[in-house]
N, C-alpha and C positions, 0 to 999 in steps of 0.2 A: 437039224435037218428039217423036221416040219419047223422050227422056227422061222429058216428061213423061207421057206415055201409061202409061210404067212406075211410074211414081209412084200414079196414081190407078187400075193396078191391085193395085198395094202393098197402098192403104189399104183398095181393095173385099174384098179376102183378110182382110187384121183384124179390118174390119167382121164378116164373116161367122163368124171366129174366135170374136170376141167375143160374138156374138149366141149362137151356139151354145153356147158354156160355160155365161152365164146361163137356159138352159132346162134343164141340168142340174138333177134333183131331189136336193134333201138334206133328209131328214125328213120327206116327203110334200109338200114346196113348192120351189119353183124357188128357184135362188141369185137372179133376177130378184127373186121375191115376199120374201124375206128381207132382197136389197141396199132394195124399197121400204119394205119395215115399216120398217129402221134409219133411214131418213133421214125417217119423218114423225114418230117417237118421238123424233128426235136434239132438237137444240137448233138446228139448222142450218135449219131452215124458219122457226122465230121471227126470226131473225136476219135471214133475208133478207125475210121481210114487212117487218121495222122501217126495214130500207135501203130500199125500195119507196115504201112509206110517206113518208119523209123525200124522196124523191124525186119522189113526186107532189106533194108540201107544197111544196117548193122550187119547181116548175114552176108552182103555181098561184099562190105568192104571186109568183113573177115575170112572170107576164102580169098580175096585179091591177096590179103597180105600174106595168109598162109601158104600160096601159090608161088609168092615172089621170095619168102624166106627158105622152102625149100630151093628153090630154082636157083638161089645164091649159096646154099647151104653145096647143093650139086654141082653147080659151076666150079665152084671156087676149089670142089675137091679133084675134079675134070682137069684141072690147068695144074695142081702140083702136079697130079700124073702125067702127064704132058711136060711138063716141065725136067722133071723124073727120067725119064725116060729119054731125053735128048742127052 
């Protein structure tokens, strides 16, 4: 119990560590505003839109499929009974 209590005031002192470094200015801009320019100029934000991307494609073509398997799964049991029935 207090071990963890020390733990999560561990990490509140890092946090706070860290937060402070990045509002340090260098050049008239924060290490904040310089670590955001490098990471929208990187190659590293194409990269994760295309993982995204391929992930929403993946999710959509599996409820398309999962939508049309039951819908054949249901039809098809719809027409013996119909059939059945005549």
């Amino acid at each position: 119990m207090i071990g963890d209590f020390f733990i999560v005031v561990r990490y509140f002192v890092i946090s706070i560590i860290i937060v402070g470094a990045l509002q340090v200015e260098m050049r008239g801009k924060s290490l904040e505003g310089h670590v955001t320019d490098w990471f929208y100029t990187s190659q590293v934000p194409q990269h994760i839109r295309t993982a995204a991307k391929g992930g929403a494609l993946l999710i959509e073509n599996g409820a398309h499929s999962t939508k049309r398997f039951f819908k054949d799964i249901f039809n098809s049991g719809s027409n013996a009974v119909d059939r059945a029935s005549r």
